[in-house]
HTML snippet that shows the backbone in 3Dmol.js (N, CA, C, O; Angstrom):
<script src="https://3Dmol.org/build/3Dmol-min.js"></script>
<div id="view" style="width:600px;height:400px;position:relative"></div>
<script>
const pdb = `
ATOM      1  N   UNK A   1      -1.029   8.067  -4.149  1.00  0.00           N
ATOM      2  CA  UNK A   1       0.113   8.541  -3.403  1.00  0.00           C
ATOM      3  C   UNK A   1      -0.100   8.179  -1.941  1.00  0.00           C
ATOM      4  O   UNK A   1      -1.106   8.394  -1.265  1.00  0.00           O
ATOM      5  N   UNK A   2       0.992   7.613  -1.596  1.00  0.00           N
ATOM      6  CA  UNK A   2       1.026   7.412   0.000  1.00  0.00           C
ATOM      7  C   UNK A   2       1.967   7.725   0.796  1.00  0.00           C
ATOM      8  O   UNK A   2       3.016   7.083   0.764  1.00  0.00           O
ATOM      9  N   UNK A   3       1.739   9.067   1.917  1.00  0.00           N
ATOM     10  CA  UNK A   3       2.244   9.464   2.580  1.00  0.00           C
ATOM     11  C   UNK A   3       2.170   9.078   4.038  1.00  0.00           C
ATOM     12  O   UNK A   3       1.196   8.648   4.656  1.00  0.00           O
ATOM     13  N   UNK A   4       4.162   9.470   4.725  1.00  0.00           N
ATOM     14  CA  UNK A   4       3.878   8.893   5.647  1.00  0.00           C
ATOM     15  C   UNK A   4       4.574  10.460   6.458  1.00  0.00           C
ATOM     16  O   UNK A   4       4.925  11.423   5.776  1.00  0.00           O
ATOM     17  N   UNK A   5       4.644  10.444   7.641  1.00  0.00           N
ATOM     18  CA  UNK A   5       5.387  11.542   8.360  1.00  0.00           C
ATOM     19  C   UNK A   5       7.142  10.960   8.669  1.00  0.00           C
ATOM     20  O   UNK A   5       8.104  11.627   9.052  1.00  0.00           O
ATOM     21  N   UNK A   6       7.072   9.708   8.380  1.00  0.00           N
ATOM     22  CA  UNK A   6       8.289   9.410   8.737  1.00  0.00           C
ATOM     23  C   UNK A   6       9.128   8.771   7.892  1.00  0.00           C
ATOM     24  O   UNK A   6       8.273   8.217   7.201  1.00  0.00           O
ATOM     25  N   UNK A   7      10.121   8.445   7.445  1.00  0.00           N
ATOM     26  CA  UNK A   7      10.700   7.733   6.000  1.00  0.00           C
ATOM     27  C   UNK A   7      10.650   6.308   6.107  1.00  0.00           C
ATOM     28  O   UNK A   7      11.099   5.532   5.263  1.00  0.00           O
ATOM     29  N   UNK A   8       9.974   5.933   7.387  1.00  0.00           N
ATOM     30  CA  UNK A   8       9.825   4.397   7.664  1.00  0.00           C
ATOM     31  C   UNK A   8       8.602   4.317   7.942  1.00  0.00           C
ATOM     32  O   UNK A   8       8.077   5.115   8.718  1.00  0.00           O
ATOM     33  N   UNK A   9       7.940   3.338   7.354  1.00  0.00           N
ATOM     34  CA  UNK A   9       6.889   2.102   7.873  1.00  0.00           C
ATOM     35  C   UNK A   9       6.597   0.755   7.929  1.00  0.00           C
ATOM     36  O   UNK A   9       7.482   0.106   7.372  1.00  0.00           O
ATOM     37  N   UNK A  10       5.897   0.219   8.284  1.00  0.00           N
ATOM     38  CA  UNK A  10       6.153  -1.322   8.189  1.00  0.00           C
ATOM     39  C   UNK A  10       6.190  -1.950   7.142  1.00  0.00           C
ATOM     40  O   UNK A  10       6.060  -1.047   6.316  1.00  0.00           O
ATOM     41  N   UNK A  11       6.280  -2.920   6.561  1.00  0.00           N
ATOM     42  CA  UNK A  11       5.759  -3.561   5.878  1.00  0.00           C
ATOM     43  C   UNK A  11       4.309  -3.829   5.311  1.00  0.00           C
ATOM     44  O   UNK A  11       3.744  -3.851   4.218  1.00  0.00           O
ATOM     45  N   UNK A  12       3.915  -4.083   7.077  1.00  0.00           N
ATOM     46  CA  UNK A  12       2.168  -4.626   6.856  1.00  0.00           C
ATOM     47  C   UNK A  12       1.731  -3.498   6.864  1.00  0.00           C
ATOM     48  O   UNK A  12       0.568  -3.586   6.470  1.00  0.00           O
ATOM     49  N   UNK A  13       2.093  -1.974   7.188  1.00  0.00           N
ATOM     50  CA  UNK A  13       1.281  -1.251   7.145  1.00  0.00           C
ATOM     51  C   UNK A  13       1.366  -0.203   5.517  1.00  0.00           C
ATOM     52  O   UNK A  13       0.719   0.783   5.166  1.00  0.00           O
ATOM     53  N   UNK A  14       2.291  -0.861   4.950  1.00  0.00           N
ATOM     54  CA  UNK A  14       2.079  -0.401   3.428  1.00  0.00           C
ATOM     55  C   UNK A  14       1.524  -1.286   2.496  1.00  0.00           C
ATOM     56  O   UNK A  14       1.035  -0.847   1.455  1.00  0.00           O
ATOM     57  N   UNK A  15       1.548  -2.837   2.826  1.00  0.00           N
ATOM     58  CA  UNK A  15       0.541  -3.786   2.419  1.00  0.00           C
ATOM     59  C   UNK A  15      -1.190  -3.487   2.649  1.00  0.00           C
ATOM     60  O   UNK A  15      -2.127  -3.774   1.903  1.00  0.00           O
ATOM     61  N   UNK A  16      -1.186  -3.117   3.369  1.00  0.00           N
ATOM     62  CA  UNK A  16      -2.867  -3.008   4.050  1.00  0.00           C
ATOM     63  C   UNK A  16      -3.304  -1.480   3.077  1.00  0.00           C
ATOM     64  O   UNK A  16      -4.351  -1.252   2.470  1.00  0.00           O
ATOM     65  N   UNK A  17      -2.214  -0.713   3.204  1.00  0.00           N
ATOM     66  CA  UNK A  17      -2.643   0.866   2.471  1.00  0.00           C
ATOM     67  C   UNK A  17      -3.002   0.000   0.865  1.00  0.00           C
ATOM     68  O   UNK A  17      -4.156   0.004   0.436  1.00  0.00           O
ATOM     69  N   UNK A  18      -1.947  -0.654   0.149  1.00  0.00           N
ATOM     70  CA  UNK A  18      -1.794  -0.948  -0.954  1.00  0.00           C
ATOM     71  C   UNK A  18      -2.904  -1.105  -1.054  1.00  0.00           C
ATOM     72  O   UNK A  18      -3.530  -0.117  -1.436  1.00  0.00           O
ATOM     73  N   UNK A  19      -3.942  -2.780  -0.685  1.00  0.00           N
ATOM     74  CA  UNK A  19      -4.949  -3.460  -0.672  1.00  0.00           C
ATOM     75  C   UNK A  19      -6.261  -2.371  -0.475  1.00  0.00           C
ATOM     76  O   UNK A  19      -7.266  -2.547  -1.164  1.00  0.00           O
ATOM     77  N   UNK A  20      -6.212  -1.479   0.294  1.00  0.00           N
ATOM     78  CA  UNK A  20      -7.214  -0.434   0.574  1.00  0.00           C
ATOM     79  C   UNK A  20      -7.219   0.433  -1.045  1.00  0.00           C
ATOM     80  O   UNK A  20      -8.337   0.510  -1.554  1.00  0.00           O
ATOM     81  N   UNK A  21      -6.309   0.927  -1.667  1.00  0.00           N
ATOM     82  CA  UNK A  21      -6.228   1.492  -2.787  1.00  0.00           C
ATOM     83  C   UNK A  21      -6.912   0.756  -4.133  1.00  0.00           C
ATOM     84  O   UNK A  21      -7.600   1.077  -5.102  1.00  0.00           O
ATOM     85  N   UNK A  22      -6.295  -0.401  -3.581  1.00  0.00           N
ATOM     86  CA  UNK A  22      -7.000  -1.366  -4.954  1.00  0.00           C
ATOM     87  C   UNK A  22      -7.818  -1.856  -4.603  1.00  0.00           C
ATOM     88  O   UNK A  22      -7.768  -2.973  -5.117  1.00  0.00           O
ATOM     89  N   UNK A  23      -8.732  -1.780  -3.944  1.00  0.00           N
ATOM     90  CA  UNK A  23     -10.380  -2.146  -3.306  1.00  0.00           C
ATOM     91  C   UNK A  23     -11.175  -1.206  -3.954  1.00  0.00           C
ATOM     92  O   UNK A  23     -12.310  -1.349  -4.408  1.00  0.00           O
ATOM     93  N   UNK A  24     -10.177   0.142  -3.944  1.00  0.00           N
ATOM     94  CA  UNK A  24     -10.750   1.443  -4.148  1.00  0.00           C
ATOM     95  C   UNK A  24     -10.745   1.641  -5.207  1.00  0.00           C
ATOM     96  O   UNK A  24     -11.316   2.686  -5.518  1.00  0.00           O
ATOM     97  N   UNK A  25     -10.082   0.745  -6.451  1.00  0.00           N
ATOM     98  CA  UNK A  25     -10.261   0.789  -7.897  1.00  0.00           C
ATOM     99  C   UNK A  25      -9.055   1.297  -8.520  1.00  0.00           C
ATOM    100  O   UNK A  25      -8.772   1.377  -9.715  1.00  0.00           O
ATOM    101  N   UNK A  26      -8.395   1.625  -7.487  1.00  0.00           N
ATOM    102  CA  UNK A  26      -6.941   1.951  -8.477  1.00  0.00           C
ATOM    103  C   UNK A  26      -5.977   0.985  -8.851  1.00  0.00           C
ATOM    104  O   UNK A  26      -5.737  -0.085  -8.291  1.00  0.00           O
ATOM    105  N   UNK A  27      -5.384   1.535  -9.979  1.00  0.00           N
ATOM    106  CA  UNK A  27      -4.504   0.892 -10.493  1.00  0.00           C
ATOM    107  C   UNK A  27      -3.124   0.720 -10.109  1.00  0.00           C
ATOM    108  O   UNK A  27      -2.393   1.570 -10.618  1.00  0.00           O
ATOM    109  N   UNK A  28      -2.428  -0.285  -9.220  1.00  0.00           N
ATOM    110  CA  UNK A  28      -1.290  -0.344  -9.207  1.00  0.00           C
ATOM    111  C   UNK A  28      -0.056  -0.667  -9.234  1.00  0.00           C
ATOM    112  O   UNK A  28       0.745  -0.871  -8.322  1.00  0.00           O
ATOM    113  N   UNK A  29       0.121  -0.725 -11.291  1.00  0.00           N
ATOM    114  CA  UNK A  29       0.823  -0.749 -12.159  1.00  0.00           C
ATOM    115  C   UNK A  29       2.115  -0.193 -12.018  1.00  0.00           C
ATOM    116  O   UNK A  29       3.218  -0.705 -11.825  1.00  0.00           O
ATOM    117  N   UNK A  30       1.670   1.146 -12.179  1.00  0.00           N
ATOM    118  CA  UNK A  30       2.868   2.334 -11.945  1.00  0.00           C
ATOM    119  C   UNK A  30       3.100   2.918 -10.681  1.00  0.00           C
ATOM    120  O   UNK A  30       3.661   4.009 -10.578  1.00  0.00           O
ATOM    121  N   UNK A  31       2.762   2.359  -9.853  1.00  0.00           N
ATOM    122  CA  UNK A  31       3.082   2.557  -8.271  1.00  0.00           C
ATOM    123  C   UNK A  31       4.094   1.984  -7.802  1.00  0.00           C
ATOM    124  O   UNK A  31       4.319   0.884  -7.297  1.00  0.00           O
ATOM    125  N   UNK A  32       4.986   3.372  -8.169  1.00  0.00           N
ATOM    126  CA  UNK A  32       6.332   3.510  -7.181  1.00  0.00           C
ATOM    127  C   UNK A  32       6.894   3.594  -5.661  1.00  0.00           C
ATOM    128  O   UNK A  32       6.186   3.963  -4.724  1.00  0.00           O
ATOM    129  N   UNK A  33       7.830   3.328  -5.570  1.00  0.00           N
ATOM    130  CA  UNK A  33       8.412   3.656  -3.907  1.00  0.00           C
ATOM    131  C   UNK A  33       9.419   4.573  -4.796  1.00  0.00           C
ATOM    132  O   UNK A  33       9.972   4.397  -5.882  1.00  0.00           O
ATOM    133  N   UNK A  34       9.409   5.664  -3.817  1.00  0.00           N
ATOM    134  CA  UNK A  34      10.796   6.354  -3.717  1.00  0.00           C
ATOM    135  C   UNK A  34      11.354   6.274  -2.521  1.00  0.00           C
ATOM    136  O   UNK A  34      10.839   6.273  -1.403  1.00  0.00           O
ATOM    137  N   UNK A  35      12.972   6.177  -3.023  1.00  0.00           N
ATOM    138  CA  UNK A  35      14.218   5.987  -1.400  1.00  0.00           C
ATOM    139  C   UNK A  35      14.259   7.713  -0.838  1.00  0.00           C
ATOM    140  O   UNK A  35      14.378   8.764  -1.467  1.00  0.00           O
ATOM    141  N   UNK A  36      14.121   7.452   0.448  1.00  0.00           N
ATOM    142  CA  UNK A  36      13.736   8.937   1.656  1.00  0.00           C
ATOM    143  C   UNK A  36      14.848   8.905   2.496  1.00  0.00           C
ATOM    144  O   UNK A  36      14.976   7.958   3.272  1.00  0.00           O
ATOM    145  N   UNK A  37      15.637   9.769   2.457  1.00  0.00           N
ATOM    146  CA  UNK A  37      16.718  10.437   3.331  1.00  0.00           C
ATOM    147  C   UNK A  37      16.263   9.278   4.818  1.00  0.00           C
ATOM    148  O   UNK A  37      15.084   9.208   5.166  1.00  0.00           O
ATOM    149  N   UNK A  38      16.979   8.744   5.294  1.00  0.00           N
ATOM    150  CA  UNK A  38      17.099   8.440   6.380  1.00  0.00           C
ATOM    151  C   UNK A  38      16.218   6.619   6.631  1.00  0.00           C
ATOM    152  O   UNK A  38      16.220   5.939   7.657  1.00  0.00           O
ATOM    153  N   UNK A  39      15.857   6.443   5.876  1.00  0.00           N
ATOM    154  CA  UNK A  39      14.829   5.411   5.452  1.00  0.00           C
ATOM    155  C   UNK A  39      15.717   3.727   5.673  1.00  0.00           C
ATOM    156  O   UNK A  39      16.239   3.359   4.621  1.00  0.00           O
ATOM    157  N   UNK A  40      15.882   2.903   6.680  1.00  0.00           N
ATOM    158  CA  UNK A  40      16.550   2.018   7.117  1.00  0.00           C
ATOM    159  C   UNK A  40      15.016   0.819   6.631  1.00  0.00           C
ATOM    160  O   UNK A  40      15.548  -0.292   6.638  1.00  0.00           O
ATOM    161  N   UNK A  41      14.144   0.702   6.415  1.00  0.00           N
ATOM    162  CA  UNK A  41      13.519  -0.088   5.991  1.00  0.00           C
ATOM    163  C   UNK A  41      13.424  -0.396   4.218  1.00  0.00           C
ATOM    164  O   UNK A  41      13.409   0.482   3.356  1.00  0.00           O
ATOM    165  N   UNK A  42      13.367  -1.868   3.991  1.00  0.00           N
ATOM    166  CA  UNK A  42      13.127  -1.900   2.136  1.00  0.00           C
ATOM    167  C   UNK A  42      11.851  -2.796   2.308  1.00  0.00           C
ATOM    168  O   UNK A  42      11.762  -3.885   2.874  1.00  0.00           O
ATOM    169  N   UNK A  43      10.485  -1.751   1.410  1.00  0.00           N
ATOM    170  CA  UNK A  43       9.602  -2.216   1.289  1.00  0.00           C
ATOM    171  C   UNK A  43       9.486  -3.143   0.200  1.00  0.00           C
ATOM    172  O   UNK A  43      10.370  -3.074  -0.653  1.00  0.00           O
ATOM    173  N   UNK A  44       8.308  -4.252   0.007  1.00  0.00           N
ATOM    174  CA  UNK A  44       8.401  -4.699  -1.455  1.00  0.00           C
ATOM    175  C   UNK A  44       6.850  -4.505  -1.320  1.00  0.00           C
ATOM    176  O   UNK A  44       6.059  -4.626  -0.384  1.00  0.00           O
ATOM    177  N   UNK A  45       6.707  -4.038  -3.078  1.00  0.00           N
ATOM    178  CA  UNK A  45       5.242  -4.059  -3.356  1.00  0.00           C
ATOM    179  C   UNK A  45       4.476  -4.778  -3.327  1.00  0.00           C
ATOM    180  O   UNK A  45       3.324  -4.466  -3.627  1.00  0.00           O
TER     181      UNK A  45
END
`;
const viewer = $3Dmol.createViewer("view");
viewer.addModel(pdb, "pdb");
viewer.setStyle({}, {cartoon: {color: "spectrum"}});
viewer.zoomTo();
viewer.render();
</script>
């Protein structure tokens, strides 16, 4: 799970979280985005 305080983040800075997770051995298969009230950015996994 990755939380942010705000319904936006960058791109690179949900790329870099991603890569940190799967360094870390997780799997991410079933790793979703959910759409957040106010959220003007579209991430891609």
């Amino acid at each position: 799970m990755l939380l942010a305080r705000s319904p936006n983040i960058s791109q690179e800075t949900y790329t870099k979280y991603r890569q940190i997770a799967q360094q870390q051995g997780y799997d991410l298969k079933e790793f979703t985005l959910t759409s957040q009230s106010n959220q003007t950015v579209s991430l891609a996994p």
